[in-house]
C-alpha positions in Angstrom: 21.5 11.2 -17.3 19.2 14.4 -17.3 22.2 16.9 -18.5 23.8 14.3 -20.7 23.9 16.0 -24.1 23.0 13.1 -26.3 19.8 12.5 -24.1 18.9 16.1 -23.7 19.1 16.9 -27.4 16.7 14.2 -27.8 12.8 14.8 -27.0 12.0 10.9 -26.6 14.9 10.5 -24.0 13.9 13.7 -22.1 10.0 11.9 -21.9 11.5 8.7 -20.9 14.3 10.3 -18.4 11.1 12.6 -16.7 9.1 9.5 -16.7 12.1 7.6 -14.8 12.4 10.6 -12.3 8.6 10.6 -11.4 9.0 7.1 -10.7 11.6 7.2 -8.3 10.8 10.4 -6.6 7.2 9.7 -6.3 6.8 6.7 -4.4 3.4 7.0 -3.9 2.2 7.5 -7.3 3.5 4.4 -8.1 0.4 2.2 -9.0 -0.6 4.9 -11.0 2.5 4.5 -13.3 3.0 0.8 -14.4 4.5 0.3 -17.9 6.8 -2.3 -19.3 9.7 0.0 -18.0 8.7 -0.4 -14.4 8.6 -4.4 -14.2 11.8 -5.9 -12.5 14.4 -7.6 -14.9 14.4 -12.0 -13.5 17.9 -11.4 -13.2 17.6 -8.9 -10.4 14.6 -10.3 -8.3 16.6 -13.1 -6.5 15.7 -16.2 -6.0 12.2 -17.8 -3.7 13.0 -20.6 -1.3 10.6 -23.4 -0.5 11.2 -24.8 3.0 10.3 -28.2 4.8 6.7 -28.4 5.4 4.5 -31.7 5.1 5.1 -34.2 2.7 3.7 -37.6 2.2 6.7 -39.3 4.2 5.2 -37.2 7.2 7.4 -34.1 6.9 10.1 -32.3 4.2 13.5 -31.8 5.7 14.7 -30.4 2.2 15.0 -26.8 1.1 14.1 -26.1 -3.0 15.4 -23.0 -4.5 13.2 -21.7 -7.6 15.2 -19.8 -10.3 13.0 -17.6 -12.2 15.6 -17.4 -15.6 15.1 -21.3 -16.1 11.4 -21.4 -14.0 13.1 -24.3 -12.5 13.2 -25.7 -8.9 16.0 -27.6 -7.5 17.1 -29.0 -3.8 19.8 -26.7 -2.5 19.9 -27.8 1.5 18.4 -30.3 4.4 17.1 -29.1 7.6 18.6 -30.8 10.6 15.4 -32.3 11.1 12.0 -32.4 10.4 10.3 -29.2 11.5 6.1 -28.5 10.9 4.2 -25.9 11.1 6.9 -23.3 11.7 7.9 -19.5 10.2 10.5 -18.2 8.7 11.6 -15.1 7.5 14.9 -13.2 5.9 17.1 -11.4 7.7 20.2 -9.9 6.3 19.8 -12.5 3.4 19.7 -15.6 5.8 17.3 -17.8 6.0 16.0 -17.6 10.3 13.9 -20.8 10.5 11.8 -20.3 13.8 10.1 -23.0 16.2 7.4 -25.4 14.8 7.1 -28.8 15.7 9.3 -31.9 15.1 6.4 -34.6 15.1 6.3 -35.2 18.6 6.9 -31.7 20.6 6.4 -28.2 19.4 9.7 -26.2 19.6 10.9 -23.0 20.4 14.2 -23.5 18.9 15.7 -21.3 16.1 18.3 -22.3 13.3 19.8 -19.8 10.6 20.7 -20.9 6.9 23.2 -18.7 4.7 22.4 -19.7 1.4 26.1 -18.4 0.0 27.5 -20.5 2.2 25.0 -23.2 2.3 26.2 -23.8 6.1 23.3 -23.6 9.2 24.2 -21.9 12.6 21.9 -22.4 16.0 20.4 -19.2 16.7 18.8 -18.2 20.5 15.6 -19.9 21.5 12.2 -18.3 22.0 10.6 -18.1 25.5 7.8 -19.8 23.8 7.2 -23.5 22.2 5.4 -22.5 19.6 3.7 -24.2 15.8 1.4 -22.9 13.7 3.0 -19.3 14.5 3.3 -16.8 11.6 6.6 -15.0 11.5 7.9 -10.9 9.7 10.5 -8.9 9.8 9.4 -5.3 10.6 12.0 -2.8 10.5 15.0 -4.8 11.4 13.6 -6.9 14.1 11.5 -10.5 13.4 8.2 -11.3 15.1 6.8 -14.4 15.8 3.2 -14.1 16.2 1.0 -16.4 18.1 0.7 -20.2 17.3 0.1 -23.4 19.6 2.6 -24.3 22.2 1.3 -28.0 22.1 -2.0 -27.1 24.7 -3.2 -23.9 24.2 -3.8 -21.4 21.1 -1.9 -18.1 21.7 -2.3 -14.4 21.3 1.3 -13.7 22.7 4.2 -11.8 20.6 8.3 -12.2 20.4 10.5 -9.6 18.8 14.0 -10.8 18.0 16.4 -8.1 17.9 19.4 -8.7 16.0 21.9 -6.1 17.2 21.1 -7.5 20.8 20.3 -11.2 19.7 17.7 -11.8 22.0 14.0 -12.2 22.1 11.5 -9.9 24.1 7.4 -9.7 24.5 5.6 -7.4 23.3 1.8 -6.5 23.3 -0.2 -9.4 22.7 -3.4 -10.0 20.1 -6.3 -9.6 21.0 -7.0 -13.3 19.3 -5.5 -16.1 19.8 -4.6 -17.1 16.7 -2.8 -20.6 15.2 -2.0 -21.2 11.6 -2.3 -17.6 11.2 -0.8 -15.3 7.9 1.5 -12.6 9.0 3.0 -9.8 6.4 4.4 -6.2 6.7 2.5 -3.3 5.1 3.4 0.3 5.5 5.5 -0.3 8.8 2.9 -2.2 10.2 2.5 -5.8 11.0 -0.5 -7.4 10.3 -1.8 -11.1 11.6 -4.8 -12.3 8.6 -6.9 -15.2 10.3 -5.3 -18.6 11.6 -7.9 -20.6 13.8 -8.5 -19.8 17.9 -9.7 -23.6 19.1 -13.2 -23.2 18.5 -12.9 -21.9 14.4 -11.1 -20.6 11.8 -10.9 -16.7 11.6 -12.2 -14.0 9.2 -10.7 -11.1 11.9 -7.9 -9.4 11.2 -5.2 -7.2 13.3 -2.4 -5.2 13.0 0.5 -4.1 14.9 2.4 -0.6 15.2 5.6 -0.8 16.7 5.8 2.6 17.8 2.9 2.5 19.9 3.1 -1.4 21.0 -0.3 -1.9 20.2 -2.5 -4.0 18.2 -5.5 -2.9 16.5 -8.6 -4.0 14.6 -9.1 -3.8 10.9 -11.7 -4.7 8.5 -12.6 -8.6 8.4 -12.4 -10.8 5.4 -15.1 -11.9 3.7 -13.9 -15.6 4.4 -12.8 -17.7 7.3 -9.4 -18.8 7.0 -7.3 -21.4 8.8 -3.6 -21.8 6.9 -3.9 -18.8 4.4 -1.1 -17.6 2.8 -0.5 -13.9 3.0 2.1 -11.4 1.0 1.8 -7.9 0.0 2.5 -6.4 -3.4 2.1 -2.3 -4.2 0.5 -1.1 -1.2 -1.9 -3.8 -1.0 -2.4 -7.2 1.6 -3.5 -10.4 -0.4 -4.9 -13.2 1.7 -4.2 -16.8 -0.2 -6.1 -20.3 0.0 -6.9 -21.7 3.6 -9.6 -23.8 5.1 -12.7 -23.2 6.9 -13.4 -26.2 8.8 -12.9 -28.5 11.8 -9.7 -30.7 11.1 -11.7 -33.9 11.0 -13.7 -32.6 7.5 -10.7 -30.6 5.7 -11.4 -31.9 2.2 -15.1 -30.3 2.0 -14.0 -26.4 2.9 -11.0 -25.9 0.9 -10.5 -22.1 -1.0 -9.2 -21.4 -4.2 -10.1 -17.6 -3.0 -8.0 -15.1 -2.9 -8.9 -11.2 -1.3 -6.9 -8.0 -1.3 -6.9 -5.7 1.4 -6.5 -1.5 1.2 -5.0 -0.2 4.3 -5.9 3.5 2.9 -10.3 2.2 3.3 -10.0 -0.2 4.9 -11.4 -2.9 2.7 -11.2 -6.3 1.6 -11.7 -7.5 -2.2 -12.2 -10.7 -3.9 -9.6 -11.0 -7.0 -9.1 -14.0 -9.5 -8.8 -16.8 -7.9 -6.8 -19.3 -8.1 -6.8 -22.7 -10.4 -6.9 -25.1 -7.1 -8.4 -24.8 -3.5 -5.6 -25.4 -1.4 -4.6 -25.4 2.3 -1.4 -24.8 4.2 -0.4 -22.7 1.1 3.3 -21.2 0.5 2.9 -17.3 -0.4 5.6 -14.9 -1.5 6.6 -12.1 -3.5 9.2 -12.3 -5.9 9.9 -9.4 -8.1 6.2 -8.3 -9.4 4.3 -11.4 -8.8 2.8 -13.5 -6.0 3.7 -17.0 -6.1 1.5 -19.6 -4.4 3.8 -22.7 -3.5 2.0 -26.4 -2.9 -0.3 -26.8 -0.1 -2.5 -29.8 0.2 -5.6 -30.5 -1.4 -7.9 -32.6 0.6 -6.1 -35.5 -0.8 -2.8 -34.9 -1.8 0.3 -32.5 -1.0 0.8 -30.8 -4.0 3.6 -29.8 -6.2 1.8 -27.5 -8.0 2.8 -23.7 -8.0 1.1 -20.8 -9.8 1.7 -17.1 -10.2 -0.6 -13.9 -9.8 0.2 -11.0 -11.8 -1.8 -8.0 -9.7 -1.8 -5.8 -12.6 -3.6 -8.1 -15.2 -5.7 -9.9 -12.2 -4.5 -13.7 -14.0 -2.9 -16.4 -12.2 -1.1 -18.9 -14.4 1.2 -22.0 -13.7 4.5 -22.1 -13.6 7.3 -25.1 -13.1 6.3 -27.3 -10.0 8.4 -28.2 -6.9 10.7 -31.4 -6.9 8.6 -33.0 -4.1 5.0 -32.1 -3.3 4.5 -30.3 0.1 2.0 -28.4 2.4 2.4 -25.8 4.9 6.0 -25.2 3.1 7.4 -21.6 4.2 8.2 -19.7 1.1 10.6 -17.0 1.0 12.3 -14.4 -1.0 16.4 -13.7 -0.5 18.2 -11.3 -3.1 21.4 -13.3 -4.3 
């Protein structure tokens, strides 16, 4: 494009052609030059997925798939069963759906959906039953990260490693942490909150692969049981959650939402959003974070709204065909 001679004849097209280049090559400058230019087209983002989670028949087997184009949802798939409380992350644009627990037991078994196909295939098991786990790809590999195995609250770690296709340990948290939010941010893995037995959690850790250690970082201002976590630009946003035994949910719902700067160390308080929620969905798709039902003390919502980091607004956007909680949302490039 730069030695084109229609483009380099042309002042404008040279300043739009530099701006372009400093974009790309500049990675790090990035939040420093947002324009209209620099927001993803809906047609490239891909599409968000909405899996199981708890509905008011006790637990979603079905699988929604938002378009952004229409702002529509629809059903595209059914789990082989009903699953709670589990992770789920995107590997080579499938769908890995990891333990959880089926109403009865907590599992450690793992399925894997391929949305072009639509067809699911069994996948190796965990070492460990685990629910309320919080799961990340890092690098090519998938964690799952700490969770309930049915008695006890867990600080232990699996990696899945897909060119072997097999699950190892690796360091544990310091915490044990159920419920928890897990994200990637700057080739680290982070684990935001969850609850340990006694209370929910304002601590927060992070993992470095190279070393296999975990380490502290800077708490949040708020406890949070079931956040929802995502990261956008450089930045860690924790979503919603509860602070509060199980037995008085309604009372210590948050609508909060906080961003965390790996480069100070420090946790913010942005807009909030329009409901308190629990057991909230939270993805990125394209530029903005999308927070996906979650249950509100009374009901399991349908309701889903979008944050735009760079105006600091949330507003709604079309809701899910069936209202659901603790829903793991995802992001897959079609």
């Amino acid at each position: 494009m730069e030695s084109n001679p229609l483009l380099r004849d042309s002042v404008e097209c040279q300043r739009l052609v530099m701006e372009a280049m400093k974009y790309h090559l500049l990675p790090e400058r990035r939040p420093l030059l947002q324009s209209p230019r620099t927001r993803p087209r809906k047609a490239t983002v891909g599409a968000l997925f909405a899996v199981g989670g708890m509905d008011a028949t006790k637990g979603a087997t079905s699988i929604e798939q938002y378009c952004l184009r229409r702002d529509s949802w629809k059903q595209v798939a059914v789990m082989s069963g009903r699953r709670l409380q589990f992770g789920v992350a995107v590997l080579e644009d499938r769908l890995y759906v990891v333990g959880g627990r089926d109403g009865l037991k907590t599992l450690n078994t793992v399925e894997c959906y391929n949305p072009r196909s639509r067809s699911w295939s069994v996948m190796p098991s965990m070492s460990t039953h685990r629910h309320g786990l919080g799961v990340a790809v890092l690098e090519g590999p998938m964690y799952a990260v700490g969770g309930h195995d049915g008695w006890s609250y867990l600080s232990t770690v699996e990696r899945w490693d897909p060119q072997a296709r097999q699950w190892s340990f690796v360091a544990s948290m310091a915490t044990p942490r159920s419920t928890v939010g897990v994200a990637v941010l700057n080739g680290k893995l982070y684990a935001v909150g969850g609850r340990d037995g006694s209370s929910c959690l304002k601590s927060v850790e992070c993992f470095d692969p190279h070393t296999n250690k975990w380490t502290s970082c800077a708490q949040m201002a708020k406890r949070r049981g079931g956040v929802g976590v995502a990261t956008w630009n450089g930045f860690l946003y924790a979503i919603g959650g509860h602070d509060a035994p199980a037995s008085s949910l309604a009372s210590r719902l948050s609508d909060c939402v906080e961003r965390y700067d790996p480069k100070t160390d420090t946790w913010t308080a942005v807009a909030p959003m329009s409901i308190s929620r629990d057991a909230v969905g939270v993805c990125l798709l394209g530029d903005r974070l999308y927070a996906v039902g979650g249950y509100d003390g009374q009901i399991y919502l349908n309701a889903v709204e979008a944050y735009d980091p760079q105006t600091n607004e949330w507003k709604q956007v079309a809701p899910l065909c069936l209202g659901r909680a603790g829903a793991c949302v995802v992001a897959v490039k079609l």
